[in-house]
LOBADREN-87936 format. One record per residue: residue in one letter; x, y, z of N, C-alpha, C in turn. Coordinates in Angstrom, 3 decimals. Layout:
BEGIN
r,n_px,n_py,n_pz,ca_px,ca_py,ca_pz,c_px,c_py,c_pz
A,X,Y,Z,X,Y,Z,X,Y,Z $
...
***
This chain:
BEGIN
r,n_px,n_py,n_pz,ca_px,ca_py,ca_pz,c_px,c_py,c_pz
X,0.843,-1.195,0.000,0.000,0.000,0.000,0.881,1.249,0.000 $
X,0.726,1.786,-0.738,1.378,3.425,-0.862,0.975,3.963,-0.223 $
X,2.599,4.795,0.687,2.463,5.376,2.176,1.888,6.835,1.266 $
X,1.074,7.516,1.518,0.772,8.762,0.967,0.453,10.007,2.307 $
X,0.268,10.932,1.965,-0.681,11.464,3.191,-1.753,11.148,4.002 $
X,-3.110,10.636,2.644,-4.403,10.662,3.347,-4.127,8.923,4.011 $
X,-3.457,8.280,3.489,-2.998,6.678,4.381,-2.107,7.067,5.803 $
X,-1.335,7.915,5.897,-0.687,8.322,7.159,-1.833,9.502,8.067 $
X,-2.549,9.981,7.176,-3.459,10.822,8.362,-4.602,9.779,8.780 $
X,-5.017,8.788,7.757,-6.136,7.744,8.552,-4.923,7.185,9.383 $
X,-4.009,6.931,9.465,-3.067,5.939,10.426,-3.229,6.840,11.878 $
X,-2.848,7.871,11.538,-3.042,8.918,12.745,-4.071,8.947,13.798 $
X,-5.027,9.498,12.817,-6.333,9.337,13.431,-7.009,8.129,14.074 $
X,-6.372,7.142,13.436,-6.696,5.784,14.442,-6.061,5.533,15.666 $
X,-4.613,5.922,15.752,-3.747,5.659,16.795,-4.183,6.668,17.660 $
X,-5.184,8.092,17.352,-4.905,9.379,18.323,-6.105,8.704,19.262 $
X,-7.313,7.716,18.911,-8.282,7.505,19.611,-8.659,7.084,20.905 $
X,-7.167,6.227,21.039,-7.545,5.286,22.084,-6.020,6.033,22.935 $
X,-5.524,6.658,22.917,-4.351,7.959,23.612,-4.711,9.027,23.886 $
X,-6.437,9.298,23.471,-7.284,10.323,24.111,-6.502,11.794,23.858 $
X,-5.972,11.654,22.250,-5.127,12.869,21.412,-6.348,13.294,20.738 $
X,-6.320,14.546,20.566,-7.261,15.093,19.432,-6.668,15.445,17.706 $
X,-7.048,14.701,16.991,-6.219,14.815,15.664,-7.004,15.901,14.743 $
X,-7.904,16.869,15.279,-8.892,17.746,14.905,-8.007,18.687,14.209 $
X,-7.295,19.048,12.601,-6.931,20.085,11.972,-5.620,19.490,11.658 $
X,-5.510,18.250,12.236,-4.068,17.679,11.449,-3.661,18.212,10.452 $
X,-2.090,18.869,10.301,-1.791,19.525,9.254,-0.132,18.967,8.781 $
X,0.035,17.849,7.241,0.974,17.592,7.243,1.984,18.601,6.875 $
X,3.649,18.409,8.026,4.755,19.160,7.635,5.666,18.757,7.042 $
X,5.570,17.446,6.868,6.671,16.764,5.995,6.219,15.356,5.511 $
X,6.902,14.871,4.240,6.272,13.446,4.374,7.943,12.786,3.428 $
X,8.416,11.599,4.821,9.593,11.397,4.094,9.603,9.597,4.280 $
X,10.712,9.572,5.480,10.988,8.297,6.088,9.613,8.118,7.525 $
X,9.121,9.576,7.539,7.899,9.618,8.939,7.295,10.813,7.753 $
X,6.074,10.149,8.048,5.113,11.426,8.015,4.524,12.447,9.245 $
X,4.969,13.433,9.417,5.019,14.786,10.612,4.316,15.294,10.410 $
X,3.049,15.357,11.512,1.681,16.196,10.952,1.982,17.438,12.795 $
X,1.428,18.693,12.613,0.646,18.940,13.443,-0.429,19.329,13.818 $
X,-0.449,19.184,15.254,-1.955,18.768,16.295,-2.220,20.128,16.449 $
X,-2.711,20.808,16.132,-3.043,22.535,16.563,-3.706,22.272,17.931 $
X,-4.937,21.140,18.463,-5.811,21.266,19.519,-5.200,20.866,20.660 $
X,-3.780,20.194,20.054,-3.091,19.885,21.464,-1.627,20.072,21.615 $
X,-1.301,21.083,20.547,0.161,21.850,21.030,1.204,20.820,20.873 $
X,0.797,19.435,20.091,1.925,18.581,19.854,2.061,18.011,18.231 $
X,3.040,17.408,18.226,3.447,17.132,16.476,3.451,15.369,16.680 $
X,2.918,14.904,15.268,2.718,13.313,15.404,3.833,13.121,14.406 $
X,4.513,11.592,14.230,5.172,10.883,13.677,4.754,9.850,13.423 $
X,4.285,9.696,12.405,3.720,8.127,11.509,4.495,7.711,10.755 $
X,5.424,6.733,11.436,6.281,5.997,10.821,6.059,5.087,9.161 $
X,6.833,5.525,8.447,6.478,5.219,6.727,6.504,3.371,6.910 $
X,7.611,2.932,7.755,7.865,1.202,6.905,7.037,0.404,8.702 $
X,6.323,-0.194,8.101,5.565,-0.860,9.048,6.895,-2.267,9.773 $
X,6.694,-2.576,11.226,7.438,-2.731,12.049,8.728,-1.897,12.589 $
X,8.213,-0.956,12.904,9.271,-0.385,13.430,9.399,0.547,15.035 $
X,8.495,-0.144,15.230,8.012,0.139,16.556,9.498,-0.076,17.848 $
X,10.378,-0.706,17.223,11.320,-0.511,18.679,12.489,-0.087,18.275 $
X,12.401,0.781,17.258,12.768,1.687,16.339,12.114,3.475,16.938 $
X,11.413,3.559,17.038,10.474,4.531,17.693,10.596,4.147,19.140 $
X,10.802,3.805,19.692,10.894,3.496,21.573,12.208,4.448,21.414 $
X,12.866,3.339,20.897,14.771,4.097,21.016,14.753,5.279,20.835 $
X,13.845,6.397,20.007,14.012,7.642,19.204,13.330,8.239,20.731 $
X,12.284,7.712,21.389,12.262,8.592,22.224,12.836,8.643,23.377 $
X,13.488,7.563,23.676,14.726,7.145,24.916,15.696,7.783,24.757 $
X,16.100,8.319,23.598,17.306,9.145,23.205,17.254,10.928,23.326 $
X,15.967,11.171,22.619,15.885,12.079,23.032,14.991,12.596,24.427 $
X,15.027,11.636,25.641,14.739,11.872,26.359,16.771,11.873,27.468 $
X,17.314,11.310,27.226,18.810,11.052,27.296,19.305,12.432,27.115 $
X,19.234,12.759,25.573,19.892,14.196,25.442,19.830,15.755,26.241 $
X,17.719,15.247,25.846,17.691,16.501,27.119,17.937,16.722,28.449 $
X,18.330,15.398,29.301,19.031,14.991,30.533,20.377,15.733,30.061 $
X,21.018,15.715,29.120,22.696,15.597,29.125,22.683,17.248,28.606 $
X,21.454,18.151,28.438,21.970,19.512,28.369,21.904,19.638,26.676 $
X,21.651,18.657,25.625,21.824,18.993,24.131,20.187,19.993,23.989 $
X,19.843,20.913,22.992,18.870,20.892,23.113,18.046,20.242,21.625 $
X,16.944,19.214,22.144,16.386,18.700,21.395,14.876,18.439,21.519 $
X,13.835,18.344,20.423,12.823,18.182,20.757,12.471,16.934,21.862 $
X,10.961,17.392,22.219,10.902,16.475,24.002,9.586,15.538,23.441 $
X,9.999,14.070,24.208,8.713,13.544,23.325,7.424,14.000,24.715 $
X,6.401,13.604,23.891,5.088,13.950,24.628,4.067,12.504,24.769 $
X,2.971,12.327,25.076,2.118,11.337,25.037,2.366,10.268,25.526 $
X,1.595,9.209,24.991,1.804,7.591,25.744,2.816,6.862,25.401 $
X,3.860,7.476,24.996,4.865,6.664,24.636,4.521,6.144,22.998 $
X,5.087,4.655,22.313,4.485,4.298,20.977,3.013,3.837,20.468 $
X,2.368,3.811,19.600,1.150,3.154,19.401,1.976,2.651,17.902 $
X,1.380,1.307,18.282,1.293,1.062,16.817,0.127,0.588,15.809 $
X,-0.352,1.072,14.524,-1.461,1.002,14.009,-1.236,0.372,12.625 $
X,-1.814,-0.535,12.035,-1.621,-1.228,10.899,0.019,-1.827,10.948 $
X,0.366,-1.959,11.735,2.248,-2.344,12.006,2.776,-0.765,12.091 $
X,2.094,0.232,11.898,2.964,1.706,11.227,3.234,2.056,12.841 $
X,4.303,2.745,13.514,4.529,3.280,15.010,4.365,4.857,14.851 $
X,3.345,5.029,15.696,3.159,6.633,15.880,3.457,7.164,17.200 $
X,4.272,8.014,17.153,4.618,9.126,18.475,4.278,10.287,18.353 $
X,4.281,11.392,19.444,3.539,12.313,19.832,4.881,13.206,20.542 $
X,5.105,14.291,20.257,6.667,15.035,20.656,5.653,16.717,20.756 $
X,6.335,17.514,21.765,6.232,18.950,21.871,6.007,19.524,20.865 $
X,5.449,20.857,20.674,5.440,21.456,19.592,5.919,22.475,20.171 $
X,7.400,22.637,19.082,8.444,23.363,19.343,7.847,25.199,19.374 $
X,8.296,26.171,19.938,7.917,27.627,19.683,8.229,28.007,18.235 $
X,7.728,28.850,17.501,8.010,28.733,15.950,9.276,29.469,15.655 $
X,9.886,29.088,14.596,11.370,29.148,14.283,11.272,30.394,13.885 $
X,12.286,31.096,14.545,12.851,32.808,14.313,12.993,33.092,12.963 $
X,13.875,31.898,12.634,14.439,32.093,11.354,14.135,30.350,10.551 $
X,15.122,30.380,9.608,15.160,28.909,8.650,16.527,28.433,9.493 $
X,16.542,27.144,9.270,18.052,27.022,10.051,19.154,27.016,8.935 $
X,20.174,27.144,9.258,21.123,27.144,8.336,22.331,26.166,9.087 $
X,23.597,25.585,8.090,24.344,24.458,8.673,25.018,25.323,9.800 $
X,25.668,26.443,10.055,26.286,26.874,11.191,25.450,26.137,12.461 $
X,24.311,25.840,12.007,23.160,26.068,13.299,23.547,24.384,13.830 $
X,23.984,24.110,13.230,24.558,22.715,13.002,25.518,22.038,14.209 $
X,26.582,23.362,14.253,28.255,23.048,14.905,27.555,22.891,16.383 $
X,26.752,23.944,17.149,27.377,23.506,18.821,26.242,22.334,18.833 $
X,25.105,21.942,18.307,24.456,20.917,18.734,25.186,19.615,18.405 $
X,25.838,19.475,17.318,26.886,18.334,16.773,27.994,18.550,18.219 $
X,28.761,19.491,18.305,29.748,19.407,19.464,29.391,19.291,20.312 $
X,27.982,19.111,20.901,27.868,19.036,22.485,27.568,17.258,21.924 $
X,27.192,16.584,21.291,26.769,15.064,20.675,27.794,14.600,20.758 $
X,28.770,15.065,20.244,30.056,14.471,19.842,30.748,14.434,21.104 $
X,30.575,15.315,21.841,31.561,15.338,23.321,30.733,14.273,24.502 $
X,29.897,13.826,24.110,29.013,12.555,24.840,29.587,10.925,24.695 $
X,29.621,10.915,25.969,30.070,9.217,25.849,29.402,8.434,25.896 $
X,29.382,6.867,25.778,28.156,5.776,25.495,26.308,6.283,25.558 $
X,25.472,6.061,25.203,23.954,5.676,24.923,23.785,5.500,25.864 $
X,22.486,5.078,26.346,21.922,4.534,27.300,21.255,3.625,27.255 $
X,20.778,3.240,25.512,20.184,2.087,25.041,21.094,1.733,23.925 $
X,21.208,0.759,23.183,22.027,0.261,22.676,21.573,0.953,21.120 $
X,23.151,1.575,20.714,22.808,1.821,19.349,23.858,1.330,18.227 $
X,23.026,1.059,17.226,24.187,0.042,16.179,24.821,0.845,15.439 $
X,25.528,0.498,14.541,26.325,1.301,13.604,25.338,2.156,12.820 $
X,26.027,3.412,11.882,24.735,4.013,11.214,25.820,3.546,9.832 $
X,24.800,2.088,9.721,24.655,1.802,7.974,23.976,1.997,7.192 $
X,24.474,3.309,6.362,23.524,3.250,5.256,23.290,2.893,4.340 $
X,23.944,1.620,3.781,23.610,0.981,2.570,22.793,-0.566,2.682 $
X,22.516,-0.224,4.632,21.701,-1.590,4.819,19.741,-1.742,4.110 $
X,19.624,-0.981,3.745,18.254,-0.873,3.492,18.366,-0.676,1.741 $
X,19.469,-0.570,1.288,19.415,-0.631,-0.475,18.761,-1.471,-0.831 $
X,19.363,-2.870,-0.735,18.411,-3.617,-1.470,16.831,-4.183,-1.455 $
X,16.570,-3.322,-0.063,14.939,-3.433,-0.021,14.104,-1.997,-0.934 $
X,14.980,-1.682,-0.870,14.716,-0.297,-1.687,14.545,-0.263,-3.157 $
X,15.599,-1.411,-3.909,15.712,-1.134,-4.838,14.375,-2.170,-5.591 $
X,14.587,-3.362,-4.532,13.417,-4.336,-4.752,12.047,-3.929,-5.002 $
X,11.925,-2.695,-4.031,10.175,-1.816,-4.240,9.862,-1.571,-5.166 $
X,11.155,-1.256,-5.435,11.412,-0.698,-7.203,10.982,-1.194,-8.254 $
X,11.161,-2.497,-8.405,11.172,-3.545,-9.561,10.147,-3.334,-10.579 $
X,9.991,-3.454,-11.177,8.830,-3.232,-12.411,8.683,-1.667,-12.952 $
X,9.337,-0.826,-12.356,8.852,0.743,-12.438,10.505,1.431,-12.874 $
X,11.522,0.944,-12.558,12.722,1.682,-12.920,13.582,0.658,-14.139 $
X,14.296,1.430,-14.517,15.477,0.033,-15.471,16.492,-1.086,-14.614 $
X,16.012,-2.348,-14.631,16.940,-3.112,-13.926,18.525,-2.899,-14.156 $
X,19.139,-2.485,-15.497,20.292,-1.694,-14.990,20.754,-1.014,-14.178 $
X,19.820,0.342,-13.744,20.132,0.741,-12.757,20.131,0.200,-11.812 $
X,19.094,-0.703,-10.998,19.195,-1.056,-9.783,20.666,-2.001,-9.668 $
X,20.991,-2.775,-10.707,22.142,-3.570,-10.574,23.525,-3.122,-10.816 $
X,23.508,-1.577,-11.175,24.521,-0.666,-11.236,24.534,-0.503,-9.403 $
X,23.460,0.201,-8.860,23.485,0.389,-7.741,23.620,-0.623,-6.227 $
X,23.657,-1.766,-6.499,23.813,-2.827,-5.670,25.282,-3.386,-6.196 $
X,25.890,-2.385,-7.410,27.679,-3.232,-6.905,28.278,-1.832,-6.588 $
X,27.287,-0.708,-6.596,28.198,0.284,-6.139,28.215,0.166,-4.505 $
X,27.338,-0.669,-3.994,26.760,-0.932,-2.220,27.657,-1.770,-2.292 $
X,27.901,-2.896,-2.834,29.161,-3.581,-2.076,30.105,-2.953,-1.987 $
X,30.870,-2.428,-3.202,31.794,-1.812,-2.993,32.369,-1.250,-1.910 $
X,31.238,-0.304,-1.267,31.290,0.781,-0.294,31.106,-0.069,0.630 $
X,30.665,-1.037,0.944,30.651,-1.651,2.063,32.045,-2.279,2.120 $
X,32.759,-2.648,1.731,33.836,-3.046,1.951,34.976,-2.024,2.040 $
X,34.830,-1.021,1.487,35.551,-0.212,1.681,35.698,0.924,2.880 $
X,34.089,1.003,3.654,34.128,1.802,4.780,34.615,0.913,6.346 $
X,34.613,-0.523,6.064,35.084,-0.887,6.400,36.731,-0.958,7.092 $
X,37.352,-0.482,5.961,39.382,-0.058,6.458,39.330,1.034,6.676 $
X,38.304,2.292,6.774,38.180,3.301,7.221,39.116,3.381,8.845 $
X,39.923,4.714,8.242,40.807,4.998,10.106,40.208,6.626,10.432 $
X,39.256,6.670,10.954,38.785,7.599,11.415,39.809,9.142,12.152 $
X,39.230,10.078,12.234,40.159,11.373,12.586,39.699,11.576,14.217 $
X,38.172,11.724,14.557,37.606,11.874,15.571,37.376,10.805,16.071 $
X,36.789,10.855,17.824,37.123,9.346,18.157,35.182,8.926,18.186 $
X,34.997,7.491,17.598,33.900,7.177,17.533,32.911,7.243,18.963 $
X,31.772,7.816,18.637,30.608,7.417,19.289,29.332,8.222,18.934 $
X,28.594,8.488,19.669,27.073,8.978,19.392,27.196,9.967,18.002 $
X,26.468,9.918,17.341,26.203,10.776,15.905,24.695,10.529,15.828 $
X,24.500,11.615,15.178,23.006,11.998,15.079,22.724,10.943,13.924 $
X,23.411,11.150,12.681,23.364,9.940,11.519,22.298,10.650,10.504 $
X,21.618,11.937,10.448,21.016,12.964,9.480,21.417,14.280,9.687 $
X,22.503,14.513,9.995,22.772,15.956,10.782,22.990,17.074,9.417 $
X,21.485,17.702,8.643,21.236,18.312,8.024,20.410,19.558,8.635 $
X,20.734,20.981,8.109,19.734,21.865,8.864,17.882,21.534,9.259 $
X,17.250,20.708,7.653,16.731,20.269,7.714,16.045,19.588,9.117 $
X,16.579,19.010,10.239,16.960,18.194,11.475,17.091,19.346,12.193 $
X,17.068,20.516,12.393,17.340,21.627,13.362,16.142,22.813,13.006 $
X,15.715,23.114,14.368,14.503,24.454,14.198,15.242,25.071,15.491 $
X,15.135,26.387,14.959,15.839,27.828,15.439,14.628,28.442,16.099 $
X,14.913,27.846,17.458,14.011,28.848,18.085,14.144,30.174,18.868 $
X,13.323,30.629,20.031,14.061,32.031,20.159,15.350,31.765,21.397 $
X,15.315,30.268,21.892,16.423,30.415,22.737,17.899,29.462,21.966 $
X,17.719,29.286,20.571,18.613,28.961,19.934,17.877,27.852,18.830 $
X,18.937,27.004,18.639,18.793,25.603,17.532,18.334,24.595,18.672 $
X,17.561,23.556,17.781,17.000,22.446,18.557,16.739,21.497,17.297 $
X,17.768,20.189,18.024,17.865,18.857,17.341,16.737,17.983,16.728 $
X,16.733,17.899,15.897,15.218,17.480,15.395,15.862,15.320,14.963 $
X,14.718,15.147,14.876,14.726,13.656,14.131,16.120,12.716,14.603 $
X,15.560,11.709,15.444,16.889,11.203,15.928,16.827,9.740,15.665 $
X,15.947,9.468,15.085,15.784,7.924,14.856,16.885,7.436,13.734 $
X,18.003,8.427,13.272,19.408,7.633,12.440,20.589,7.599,13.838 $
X,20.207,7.753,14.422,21.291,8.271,15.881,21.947,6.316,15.886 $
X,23.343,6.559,15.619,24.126,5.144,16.176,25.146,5.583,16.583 $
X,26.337,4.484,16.856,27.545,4.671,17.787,28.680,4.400,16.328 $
X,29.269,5.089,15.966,29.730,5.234,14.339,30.885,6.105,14.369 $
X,31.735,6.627,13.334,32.354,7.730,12.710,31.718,8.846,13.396 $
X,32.213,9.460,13.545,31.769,10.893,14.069,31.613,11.615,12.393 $
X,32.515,11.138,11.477,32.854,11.725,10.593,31.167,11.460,9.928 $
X,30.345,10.533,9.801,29.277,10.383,9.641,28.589,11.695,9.580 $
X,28.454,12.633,10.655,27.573,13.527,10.395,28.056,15.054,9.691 $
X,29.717,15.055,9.132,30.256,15.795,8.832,29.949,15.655,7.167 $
X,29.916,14.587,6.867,29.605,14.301,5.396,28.951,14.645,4.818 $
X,28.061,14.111,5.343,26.133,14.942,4.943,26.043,16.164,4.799 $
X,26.475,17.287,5.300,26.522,18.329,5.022,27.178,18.908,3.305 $
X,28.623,18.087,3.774,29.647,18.651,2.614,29.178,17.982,1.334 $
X,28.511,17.179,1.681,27.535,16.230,0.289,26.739,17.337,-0.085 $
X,26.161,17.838,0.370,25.190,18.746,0.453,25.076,20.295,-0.353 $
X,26.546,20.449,-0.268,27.176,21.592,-0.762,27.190,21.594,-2.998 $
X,27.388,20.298,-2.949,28.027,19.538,-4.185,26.143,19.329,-4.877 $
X,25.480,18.809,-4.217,23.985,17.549,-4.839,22.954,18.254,-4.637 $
X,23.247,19.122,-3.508,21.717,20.200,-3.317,21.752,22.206,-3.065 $
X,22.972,22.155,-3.488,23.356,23.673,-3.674,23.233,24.437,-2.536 $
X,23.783,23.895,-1.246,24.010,24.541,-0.088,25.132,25.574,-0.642 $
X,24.975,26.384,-0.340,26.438,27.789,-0.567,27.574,27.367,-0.060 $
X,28.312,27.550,-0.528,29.831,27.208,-0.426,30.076,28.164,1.255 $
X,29.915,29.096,1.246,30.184,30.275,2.376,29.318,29.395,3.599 $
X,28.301,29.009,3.516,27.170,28.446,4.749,27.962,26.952,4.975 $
X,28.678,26.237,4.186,29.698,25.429,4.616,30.759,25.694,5.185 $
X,31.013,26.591,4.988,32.392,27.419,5.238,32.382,28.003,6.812 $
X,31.294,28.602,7.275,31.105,28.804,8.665,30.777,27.725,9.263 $
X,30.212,26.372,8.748,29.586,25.571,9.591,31.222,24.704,10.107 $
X,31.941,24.155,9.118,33.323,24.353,9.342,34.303,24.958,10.418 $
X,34.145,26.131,10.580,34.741,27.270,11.605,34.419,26.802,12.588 $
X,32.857,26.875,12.520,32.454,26.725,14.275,32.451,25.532,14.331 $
X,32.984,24.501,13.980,32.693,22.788,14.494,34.434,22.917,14.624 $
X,35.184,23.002,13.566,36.242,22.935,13.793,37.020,22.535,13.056 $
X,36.486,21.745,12.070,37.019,21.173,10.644,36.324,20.701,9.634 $
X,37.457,20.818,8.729,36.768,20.122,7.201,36.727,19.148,7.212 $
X,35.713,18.070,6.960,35.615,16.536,6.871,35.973,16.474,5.255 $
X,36.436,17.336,4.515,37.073,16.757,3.100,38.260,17.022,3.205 $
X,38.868,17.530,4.066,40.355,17.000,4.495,40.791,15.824,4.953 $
X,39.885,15.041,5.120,40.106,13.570,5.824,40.100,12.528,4.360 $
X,40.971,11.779,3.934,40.880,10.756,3.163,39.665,9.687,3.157 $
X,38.972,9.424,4.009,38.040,8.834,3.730,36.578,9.698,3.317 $
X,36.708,10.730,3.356,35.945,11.486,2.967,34.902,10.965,1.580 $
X,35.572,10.243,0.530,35.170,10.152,-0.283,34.457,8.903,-0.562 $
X,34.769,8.381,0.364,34.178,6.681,0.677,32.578,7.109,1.462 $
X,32.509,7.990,2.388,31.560,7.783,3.300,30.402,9.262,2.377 $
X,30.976,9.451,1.062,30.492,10.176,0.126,29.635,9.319,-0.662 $
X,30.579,8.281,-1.358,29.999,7.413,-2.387,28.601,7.004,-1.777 $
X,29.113,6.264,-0.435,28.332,5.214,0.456,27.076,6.013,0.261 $
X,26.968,7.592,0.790,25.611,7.971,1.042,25.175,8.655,-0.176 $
X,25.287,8.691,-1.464,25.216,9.102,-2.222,24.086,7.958,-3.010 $
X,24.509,6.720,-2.976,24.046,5.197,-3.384,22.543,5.048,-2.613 $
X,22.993,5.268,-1.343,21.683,5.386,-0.326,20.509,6.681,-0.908 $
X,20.909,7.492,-1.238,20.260,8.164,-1.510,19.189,8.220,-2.742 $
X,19.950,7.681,-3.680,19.233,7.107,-5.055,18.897,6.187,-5.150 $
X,18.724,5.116,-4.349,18.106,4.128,-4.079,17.073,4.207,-3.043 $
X,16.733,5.171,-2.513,16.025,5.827,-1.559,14.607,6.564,-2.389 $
X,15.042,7.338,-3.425,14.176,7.615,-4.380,13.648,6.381,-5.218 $
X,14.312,5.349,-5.386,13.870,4.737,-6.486,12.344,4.299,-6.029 $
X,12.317,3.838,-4.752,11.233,3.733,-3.935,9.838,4.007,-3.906 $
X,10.347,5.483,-4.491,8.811,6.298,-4.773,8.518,5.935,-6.140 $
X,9.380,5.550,-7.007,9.107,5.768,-8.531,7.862,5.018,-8.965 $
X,6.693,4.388,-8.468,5.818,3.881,-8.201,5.011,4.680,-8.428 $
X,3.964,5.463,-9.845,2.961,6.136,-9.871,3.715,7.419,-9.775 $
X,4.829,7.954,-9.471,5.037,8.789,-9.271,6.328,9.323,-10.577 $
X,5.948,10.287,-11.656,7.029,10.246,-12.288,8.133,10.794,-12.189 $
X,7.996,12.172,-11.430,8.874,13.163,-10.784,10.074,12.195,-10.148 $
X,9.465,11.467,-9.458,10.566,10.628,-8.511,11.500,9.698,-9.437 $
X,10.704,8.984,-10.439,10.999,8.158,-11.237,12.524,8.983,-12.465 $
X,12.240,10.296,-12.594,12.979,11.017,-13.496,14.107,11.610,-12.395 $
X,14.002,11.415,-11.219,14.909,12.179,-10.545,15.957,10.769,-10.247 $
X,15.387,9.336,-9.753,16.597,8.301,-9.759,17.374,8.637,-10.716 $
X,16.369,8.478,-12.281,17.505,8.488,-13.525,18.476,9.588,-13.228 $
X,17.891,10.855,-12.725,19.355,11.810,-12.893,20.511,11.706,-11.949 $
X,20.489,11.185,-10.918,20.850,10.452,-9.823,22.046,9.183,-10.225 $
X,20.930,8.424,-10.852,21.951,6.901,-11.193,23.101,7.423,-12.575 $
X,22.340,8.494,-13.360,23.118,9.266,-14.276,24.439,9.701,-13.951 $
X,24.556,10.419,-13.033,24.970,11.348,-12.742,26.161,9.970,-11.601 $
X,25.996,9.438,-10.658,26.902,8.445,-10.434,27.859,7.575,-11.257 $
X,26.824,6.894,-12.213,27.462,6.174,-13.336,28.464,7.199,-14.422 $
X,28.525,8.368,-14.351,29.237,8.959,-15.020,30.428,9.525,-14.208 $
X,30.478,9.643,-12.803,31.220,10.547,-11.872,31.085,11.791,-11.890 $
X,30.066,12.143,-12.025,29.757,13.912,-12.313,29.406,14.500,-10.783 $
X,30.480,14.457,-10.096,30.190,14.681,-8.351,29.363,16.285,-8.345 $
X,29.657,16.830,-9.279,28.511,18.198,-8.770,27.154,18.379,-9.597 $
X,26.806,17.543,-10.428,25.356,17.504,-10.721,24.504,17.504,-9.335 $
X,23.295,18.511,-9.774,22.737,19.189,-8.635,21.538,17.634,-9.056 $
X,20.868,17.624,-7.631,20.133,16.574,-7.329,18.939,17.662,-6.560 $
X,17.569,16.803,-6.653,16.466,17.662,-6.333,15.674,17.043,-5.481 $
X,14.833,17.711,-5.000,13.620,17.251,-4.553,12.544,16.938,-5.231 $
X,11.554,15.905,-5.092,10.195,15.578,-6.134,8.860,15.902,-5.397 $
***
């Protein structure tokens, strides 16, 4: 069944019934890996998890960020009964943040990453942040709707990278990473930035959340200058590091195989893999990549 809106707002509305939530004006804010609606009647924001079983997947997201805000990071606070789960889909219930001053930008990035990064062990157990573990379910969704070339271009570019992030010798010393640390993931409120979406959070590369950004600069036309401060205030360039380009490829693969997903009824999505798998298969590292 195609996760859409009006399938994640009936998911909603079923789970808000029996948690005595009012889902009266549900208004979706995003629709990705969770669909994020908010609750206007009750001052909180829902999360309807897109891939059904993932319910202790959602426990951890709010154990963590119940952890952080103990340890002083600032991050959204969850709210409600803890998980529901509805049709297998896991829905949570989190604060609704004061509204953002501004848009965030990557600077907004550095002290919430440095206070993460200066944290030692979890409190619940978190695994590595692999991202090329979910390719081949990804690409499988796919089947009938994209060119099987591509998908089989993209499952030897996943081994590859899997073997290769592997001899990775890291610069910073491993542990907690957010594992999406995009502005995107941060709302600027009036007493600063606040950590959004923590359900990629593992015990990994630190260099992990430095990447994503500088990927970012290259595939989605972040300004060279808004990298450039985010840099300053963290403290370094993660494309000064030699593996830089490995933990590039890796999430780059994830990413277009991430789209292929949607290409299902959807053509926008379907024309954006091709420019994607294009644009890999050729090495064209600064072809701009879009949203659908």
């Amino acid at each position: 069944m195609i996760f859409d809106e009006p399938r994640a707002l009936a998911l909603l509305q079923e789970a808000c019934a029996p948690a005595g939530i009012d889902p009266a004006g549900a208004a979706l804010l995003a629709l990705g890996q969770n669909a994020v609606f908010e609750l206007p009647a009750e001052g909180l924001v829902a999360k309807v998890g897109r891939t059904p079983g993932g319910a202790a997947r959602a426990e951890r997201e709010l154990a963590l960020a119940r952890w952080l805000d103990g340890a002083g990071v600032p991050v959204v606070r969850p709210a409600g009964p803890g998980v529901r789960v509805v049709g297998e889909h896991p829905v949570t219930w989190w604060h609704r943040l004061a509204p953002a001053v501004r848009p965030a930008r990557p600077v907004d990035l550095a002290p919430l990453l440095t206070a993460l990064h200066a944290l030692g062990p979890a409190p619940v157990p978190l695994g590595r942040r692999d991202l090329l573990a979910p390719v081949d379910d990804w690409l499988a969704a796919a089947e009938g709707h994209v060119d099987p070339a591509d998908t089989a271009f993209l499952r030897a570019r996943k081994e590859t990278f899997v073997t290769e992030i592997a001899g990775l010798s890291p610069v910073l010393p491993p542990g907690p990473i957010h594992g999406d640390a995009l502005p995107r993931n941060v709302h600027v409120t009036p007493d600063g930035p606040v950590l959004l979406d923590l359900e990629y959070m593992a015990s990994d590369l630190r260099e992990h959340d430095l990447v994503v950004l500088a990927l970012s600069q290259d595939r989605y036309g972040v300004p060279a200058e808004e990298v450039a401060a985010f840099d300053a205030a963290y403290g370094w360039d993660v494309r000064d590091w030699p593996g830089f380009a490995v933990l590039r490829g890796a999430r780059e693969t994830a990413s277009a195989a991430w789209v292929a997903q949607q290409a299902a009824g959807n053509p926008a999505a379907a024309a954006e893999f091709r420019r994607r798998v294009d644009s890999l298969r050729d090495g064209a590292t600064a072809v701009r990549w879009f949203a659908f």
